[in-house]
VMD Tcl script that builds the backbone (N, CA, C; Angstrom):
set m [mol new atoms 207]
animate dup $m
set s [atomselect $m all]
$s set {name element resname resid chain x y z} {
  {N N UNK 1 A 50.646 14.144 76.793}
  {CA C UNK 1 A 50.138 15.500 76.842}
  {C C UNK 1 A 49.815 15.999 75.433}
  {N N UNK 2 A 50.876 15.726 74.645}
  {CA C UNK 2 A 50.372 16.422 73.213}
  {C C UNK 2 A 49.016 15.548 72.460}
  {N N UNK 3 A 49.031 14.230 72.851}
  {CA C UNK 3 A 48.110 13.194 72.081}
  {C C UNK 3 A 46.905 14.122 72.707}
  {N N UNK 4 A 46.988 14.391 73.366}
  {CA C UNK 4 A 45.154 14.962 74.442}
  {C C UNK 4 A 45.135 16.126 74.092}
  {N N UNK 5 A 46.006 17.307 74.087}
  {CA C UNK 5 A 46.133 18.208 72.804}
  {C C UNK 5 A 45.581 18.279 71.797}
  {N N UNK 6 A 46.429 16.905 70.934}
  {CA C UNK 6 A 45.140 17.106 69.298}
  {C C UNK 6 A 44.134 16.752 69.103}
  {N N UNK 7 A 43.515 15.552 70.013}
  {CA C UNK 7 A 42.663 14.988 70.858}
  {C C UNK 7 A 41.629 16.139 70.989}
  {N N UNK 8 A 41.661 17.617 71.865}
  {CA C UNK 8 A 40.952 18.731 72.151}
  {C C UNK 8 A 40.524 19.167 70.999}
  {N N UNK 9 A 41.721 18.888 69.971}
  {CA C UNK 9 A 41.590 19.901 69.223}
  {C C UNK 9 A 40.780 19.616 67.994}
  {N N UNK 10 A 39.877 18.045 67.539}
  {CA C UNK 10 A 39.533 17.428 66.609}
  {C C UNK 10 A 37.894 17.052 67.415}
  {N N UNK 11 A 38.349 17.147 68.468}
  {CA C UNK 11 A 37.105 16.772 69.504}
  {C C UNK 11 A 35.608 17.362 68.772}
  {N N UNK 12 A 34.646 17.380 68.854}
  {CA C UNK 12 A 33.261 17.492 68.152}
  {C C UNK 12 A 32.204 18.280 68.935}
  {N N UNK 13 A 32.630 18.071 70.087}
  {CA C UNK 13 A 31.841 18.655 71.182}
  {C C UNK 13 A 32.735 19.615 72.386}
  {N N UNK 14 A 32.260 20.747 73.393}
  {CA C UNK 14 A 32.890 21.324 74.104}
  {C C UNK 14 A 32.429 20.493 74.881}
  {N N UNK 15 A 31.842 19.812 75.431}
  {CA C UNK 15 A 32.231 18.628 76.852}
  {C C UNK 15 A 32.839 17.935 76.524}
  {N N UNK 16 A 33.201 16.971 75.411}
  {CA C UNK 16 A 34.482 16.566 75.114}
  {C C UNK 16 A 36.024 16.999 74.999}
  {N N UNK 17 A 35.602 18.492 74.488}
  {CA C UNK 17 A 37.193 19.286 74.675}
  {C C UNK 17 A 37.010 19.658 76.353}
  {N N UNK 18 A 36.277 20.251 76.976}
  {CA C UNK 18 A 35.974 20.643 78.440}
  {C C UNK 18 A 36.936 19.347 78.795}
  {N N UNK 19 A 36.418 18.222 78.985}
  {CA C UNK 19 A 36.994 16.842 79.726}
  {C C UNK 19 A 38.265 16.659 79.157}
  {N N UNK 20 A 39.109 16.663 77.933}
  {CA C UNK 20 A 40.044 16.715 77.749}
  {C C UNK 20 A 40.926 17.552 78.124}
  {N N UNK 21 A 40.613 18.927 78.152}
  {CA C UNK 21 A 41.516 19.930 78.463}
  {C C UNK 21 A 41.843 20.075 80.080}
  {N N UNK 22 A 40.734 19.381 80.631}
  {CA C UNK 22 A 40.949 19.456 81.994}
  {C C UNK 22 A 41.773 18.366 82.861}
  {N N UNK 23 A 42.029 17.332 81.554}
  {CA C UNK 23 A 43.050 16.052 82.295}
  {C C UNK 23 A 44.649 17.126 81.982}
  {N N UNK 24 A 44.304 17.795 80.684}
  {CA C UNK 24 A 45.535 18.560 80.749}
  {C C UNK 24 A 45.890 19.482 81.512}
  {N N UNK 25 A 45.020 20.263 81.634}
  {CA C UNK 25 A 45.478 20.909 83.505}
  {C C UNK 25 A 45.625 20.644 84.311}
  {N N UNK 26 A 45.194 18.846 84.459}
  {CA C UNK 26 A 45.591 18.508 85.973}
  {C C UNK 26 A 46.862 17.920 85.586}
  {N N UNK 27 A 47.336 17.495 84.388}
  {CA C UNK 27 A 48.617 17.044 84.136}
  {C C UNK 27 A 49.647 18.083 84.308}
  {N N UNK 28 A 49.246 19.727 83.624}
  {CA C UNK 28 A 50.783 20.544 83.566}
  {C C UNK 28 A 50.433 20.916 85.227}
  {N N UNK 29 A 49.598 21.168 86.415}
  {CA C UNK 29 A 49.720 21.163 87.653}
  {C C UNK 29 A 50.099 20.779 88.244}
  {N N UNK 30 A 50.084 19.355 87.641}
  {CA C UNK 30 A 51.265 18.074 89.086}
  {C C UNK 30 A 52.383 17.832 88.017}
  {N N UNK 31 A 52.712 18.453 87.140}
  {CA C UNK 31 A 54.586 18.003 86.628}
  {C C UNK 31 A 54.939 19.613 86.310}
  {N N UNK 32 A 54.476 20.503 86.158}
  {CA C UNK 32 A 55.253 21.156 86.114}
  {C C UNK 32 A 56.021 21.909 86.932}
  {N N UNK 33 A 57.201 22.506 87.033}
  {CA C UNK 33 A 57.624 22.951 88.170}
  {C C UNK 33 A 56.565 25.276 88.510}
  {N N UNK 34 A 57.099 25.047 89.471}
  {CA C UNK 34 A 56.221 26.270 90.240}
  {C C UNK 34 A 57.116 27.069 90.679}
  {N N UNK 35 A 56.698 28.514 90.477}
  {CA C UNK 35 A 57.580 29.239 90.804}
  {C C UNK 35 A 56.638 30.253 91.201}
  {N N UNK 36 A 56.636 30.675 93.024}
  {CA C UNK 36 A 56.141 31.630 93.493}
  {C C UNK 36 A 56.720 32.690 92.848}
  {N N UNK 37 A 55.198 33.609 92.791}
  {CA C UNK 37 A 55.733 35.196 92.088}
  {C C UNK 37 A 55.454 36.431 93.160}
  {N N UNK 38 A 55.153 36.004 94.243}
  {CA C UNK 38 A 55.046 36.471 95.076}
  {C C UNK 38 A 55.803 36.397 96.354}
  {N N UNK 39 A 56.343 37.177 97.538}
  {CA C UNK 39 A 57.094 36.514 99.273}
  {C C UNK 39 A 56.936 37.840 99.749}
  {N N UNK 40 A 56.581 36.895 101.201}
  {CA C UNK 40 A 56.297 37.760 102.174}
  {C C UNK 40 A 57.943 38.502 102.203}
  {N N UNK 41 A 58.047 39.735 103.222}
  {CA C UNK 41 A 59.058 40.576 103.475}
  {C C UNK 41 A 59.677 39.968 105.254}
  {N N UNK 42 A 60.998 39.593 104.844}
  {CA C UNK 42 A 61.327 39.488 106.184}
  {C C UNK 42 A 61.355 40.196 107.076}
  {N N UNK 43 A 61.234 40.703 108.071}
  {CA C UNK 43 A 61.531 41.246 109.389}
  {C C UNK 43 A 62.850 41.200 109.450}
  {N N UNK 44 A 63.617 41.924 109.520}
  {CA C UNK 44 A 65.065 42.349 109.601}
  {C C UNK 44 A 65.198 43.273 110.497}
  {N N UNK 45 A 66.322 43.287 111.539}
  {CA C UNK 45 A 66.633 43.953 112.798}
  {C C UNK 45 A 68.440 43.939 112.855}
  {N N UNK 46 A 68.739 45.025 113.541}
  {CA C UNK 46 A 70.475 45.102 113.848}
  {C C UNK 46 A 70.284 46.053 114.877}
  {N N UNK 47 A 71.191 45.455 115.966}
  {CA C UNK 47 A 72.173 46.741 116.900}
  {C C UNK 47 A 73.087 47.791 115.593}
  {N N UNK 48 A 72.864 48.897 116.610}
  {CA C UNK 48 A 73.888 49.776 115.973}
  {C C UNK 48 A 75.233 49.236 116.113}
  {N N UNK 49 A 76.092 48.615 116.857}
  {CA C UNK 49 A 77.178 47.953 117.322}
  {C C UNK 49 A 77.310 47.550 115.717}
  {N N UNK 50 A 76.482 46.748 115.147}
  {CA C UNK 50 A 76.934 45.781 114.039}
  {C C UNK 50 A 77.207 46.538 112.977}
  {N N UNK 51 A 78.257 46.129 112.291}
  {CA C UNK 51 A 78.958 47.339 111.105}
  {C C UNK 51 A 78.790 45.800 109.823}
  {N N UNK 52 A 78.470 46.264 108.716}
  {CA C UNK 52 A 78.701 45.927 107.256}
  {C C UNK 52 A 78.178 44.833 107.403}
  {N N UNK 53 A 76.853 44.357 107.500}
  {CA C UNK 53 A 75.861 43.270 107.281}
  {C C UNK 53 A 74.540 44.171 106.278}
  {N N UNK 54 A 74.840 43.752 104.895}
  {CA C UNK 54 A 73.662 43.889 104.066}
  {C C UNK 54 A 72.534 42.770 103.860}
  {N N UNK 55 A 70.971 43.121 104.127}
  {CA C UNK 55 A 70.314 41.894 103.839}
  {C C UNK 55 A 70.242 41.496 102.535}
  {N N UNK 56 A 70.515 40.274 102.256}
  {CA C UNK 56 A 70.570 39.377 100.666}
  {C C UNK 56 A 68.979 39.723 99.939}
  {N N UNK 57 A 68.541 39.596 99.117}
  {CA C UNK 57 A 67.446 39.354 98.240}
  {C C UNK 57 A 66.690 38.103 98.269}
  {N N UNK 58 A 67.762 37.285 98.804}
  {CA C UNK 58 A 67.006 35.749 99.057}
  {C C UNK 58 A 66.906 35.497 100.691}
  {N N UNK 59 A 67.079 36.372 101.147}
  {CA C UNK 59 A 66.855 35.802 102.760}
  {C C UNK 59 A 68.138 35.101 103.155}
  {N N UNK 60 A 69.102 35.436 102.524}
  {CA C UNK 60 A 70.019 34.305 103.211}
  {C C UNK 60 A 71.574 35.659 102.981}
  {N N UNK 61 A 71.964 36.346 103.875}
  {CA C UNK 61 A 72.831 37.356 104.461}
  {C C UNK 61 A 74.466 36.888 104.569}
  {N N UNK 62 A 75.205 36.940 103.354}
  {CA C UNK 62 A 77.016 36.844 103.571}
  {C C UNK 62 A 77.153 37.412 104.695}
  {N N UNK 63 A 77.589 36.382 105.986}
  {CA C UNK 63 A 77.969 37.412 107.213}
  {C C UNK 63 A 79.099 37.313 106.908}
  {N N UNK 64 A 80.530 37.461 106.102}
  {CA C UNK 64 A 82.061 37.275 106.314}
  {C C UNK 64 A 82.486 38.502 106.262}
  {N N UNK 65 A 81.481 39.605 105.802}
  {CA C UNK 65 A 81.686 41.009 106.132}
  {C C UNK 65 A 81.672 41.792 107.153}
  {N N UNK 66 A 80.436 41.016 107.878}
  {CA C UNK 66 A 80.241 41.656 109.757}
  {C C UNK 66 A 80.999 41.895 110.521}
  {N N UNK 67 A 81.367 42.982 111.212}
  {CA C UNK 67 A 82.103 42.572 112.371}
  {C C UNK 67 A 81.528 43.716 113.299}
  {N N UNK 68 A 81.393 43.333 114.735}
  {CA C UNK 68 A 80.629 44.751 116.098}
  {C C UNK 68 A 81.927 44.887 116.506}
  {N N UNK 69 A 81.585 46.654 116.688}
  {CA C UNK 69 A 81.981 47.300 117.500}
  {C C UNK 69 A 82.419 46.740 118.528}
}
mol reanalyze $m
mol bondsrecalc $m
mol representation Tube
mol addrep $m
């Protein structure tokens, strides 16, 4: 990655940096890791019966607090 880097960067022509820089985007696309910055909103529902269930931030709810009526 860095060799194609200085490679861009000594290059003589912009279709030569164009073609270089673009093996480097397809390189940091398939290794780097991804992190959605975006999520949909769950749908969340309760009976009134159910006492002390808060929904988590990650979709995933400590039930050891729950207990119904």
């Amino acid at each position: 990655l860095f060799k194609l880097l200085d490679d861009a960067r000594v290059a003589t022509t912009k279709a030569k940096k164009g073609e270089i820089y673009g093996q480097v985007a397809e390189i940091l696309f398939n290794d780097i890791v991804k992190m959605p910055i975006v999520h949909s909103r769950p749908l969340l529902a309760q009976r009134t019966a159910l006492e002390g269930w808060v929904p988590g931030p990650l979709g995933s709810e400590p039930l050891s607090e729950v207990t119904v009526k």
